[in-house]
Structure formats: structure tokens, C-alpha cells
Phi, psi and omega in degrees: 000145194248174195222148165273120173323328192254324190252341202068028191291163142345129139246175205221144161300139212198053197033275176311309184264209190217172169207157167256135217285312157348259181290309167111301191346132163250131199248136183241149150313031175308143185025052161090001169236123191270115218253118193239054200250102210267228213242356187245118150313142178288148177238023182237160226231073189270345175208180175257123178305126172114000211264001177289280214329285196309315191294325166312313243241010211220314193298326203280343184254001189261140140317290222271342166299296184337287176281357168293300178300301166352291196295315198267340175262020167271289189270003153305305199289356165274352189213356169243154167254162179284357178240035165255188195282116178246168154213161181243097186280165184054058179281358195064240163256358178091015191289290197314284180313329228246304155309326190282314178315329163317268248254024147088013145331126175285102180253141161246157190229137191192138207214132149266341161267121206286338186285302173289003168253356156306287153303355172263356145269011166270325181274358196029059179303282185311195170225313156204165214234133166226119176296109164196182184261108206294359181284356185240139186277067168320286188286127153215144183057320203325283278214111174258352162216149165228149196236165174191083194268124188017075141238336194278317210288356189288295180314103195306279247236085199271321185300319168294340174291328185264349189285317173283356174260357181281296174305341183306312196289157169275174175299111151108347193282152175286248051256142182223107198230168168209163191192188206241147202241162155091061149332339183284326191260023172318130168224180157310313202289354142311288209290333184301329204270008199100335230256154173229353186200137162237161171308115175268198184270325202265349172281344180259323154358273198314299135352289184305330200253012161272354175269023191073355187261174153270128184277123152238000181212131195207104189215132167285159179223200194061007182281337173310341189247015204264330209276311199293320176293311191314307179318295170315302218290300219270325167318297190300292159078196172292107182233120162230145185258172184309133190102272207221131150355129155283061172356255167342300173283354185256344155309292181292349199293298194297012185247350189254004168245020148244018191218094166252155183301139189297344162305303195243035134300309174271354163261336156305319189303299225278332215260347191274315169288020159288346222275298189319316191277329186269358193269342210278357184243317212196152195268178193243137175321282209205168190176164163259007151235169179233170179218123164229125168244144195226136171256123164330080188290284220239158157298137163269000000 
């Protein structure tokens, strides 16, 4: 069942679009994205302008996008079948889906910025495309898996937010999110990327299981590789100048740790995929990122 953004009335197919039997809104179709975007502008501050481009023009060539799908089409194939319904919120650019499609997932796609779903039907990730806010409960009951790769962590009120993917879900269906882990290792370049928070293990439990759900798999991943980042990370730290951040260098720091020289790009890949076979068994200590999967328990 679809929800209307603005009143939470029913809405119904109305050929191209959708209306609401309520309220009379019409939400329309364009070029292949169906715009589920209710009336209040977003006021928080989710990604860096121009950061759709970079992550295009960076993931396919980056480690750590790579085996990160690895890690999520791994502990997908234990717990989902290929003929359910998935959707991927906050999707981007369509990297993670556009892989999971590989592997013959029904995956659908759904972004509040029409600019990364833009480039995510240039890849023809989906199956179908959706605009909408995750602060508005659209979806209800739809969805027998829902992904959400490092987005809650974009987001002030990440509760209301797992509370509305709970709802998204059918009885029993999954959610599988990552988000970036280990407070400790806070640099700028979190705040540049958006981020408002990162994760410990037992603070995403908790959260997950005040949204109704069950934890069944909550594993760090990087760790072989978590000593080199803490560093870099703690190295880097807060650097601020009089006034104002130094924009323009804090752009590039963060545009060079998706674009690393290709030698030792391919020796983190090689060190990172060691990874893949053990988390697919057993969760991992610590790491700089999380991977959790949850079962739908309760209705909200």
C-alpha cells in the first residue's frame, strides 16, 4: 500500500501517477520516476553538493564500494530469495542495486535527490524508481527486503526513520542497512560527507530493536584495515582555520579516499576481501563500518 506524503490518505493508480482518495494530491510520473515528495523542503543538510558525480564517476573503480557489495550480496543470498520484492532506500547512484540486479534480485530504487536517481536509471539498477523522503511513511506493508547502505547515518532523527522502514516491510520481511562505524574515529571529513553520527554495535541493536525488529546478523566489517583508517582518521581529525574550514582542501581530502592510486587500491581490495567469506559465517569485533540485518518482529 502507497501512503500520501502530505495527509497519509491511500493513494491509487491514476495511469501514469498515483492521487490521493483523500486529500485529491497528485504525485506523477516523470521520465520513469515516480515523485513521492510531499510539501515541506528538506532543511537538513544530507550529502555534499556535487557528491552524486563524484561517487559516479569513483565507485566502480574504488575497493571498498566493491567489496562492500560483496559483503551485502553475501549476507543477502542467506536470508533473502531472488523472487522477493526488494527495495533500496537511499540509493544514489545505483551502484549497490545495479549489482544486486546482477545477481538476479527484483531490486526497486528510491532517493530524495532526483539527481542520484537520475544516474541510478543511467545504470539501470532498478526495476522501478521512487522520489520520496524517508521522514514521510509512503510504503506500507510493500516491501519483503529493504536496504539502506549508509544513509541513516545522513539523518538527524535516524529513529523515525527505522520506525518508517518498519513499516515499508511486510510481516517477517527484512532490512539490511550499513552505516559507518567507531565514534571514535570522527574526522571532517564526516561532517563534509553529511553524516551526524557513526555507529557502535550495541547502540544499532538497540535502535533496530526499538523499531520492532530482531537483530539477526550485526557485524563490523574493515577490520583488517580498521588500524590504518583510525590512523589516517585521527591524523586528519578536526582542522580548522580562522573563520571558516578550509572548503577547497577538505573537498579534495575527501575526493582522494575514493580515487587511491591504483596499486594500492588493488592491494586494500585484495586485503579487504578476506573479509567476505568470514562475515557470511560469523560477525566480525570491530571495524569502521556496520552491516546489520533485522527481521521484521512487530507492527509499529
Amino acid at each position: 500500500m502507497l501512503r500520501c506524503a502530505v495527509c497519509r490518505g491511500t493513494l491509487e493508480s491514476t495511469g501514469p501517477g498515483y492521487s490521493c482518495r483523500s486529500c485529491k494530491r497528485l504525485y506523477p510520473e516523470e521520465e520513469g520516476i515516480f515523485r513521492f515528495k510531499g510539501e515541506t523542503p528538506a532543511k537538513e543538510y544530507h550529502f555534499p553538493e556535487g557528491g552524486f558525480d563524484v561517487l559516479y564517476r569513483s565507485e566502480e573503480g574504488s575497493f571498498w564500494f566493491q567489496v562492500r557489495n560483496r559483503i551485502i550480496g553475501a549476507l543477502l543470498s542467506r536470508y533473502v530469495s531472488k523472487d522477493a520484492r526488494l527495495l533500496e532506500v537511499g540509493c544514489g547512484t545505483g551502484f549497490v542495486a545495479g549489482y544486486l540486479k546482477q545477481q538476479g534480485y527484483r531490486i526497486e530504487c528510491a532517493d530524495l535527490f532526483l539527481e542520484g536517481l537520475n544516474y541510478c536509471r543511467k545504470r539501470g539498477s532498478g526495476y522501478a524508481y521512487y522520489q520520496y523522503d524517508l521522514y514521510d511513511p509512503v510504503f506500507s506493508e510493500e516491501f519483503d527486503v529493504v536496504l539502506a547502505c549508509d544513509v541513516i547515518e545522513h539523518l538527524e532523527d535516524d529513529a523515525r526513520v527505522l520506525a518508517n522502514l518498519n513499516r515499508s516491510l511486510k510481516k517477517g520481511g527484512i532490512l539490511l542497512i550499513t552505516v559507518p562505524a567507531c565514534q571514535g574515529i570522527w574526522s571532517d571529513i564526516d561532517e563534509y560527507a553529511g553524516h551526524k553520527r557513526r555507529y557502535s554495535r550495541d547502540e544499532m541493536k538497540k535502535k533496530l530493536e526499538a523499531a520492532g525488529f530482531r537483530v539477526l546478523r550485526c557485524s563490523y566489517f574493515m577490520m583488517l584495515l580498521f588500524p590504518a583508517i583510525a590512523l589516517s582518521r585521527m591524523r586528519m581529525g578536526r582542522r580548522e582555520t580562522p573563520g571558516n574550514r578550509q572548503h577547497e582542501e577538505l573537498v579534495e581530502r575527501a575526493k582522494g579516499e575514493l580515487s587511491l592510486p591504483p596499486t594500492l587500491n588493488s592491494f586494500f581490495g585484495r586485503i579487504f576481501a578476506l573479509e567476505v567469506p568470514i562475515i557470511s559465517h560469523m560477525d566480525l569485533p570491530i571495524g569502521s563500518s556496520l552491516v546489520t540485518v533485522a527481521l521484521k518482529e512487530r507492527e509499529l
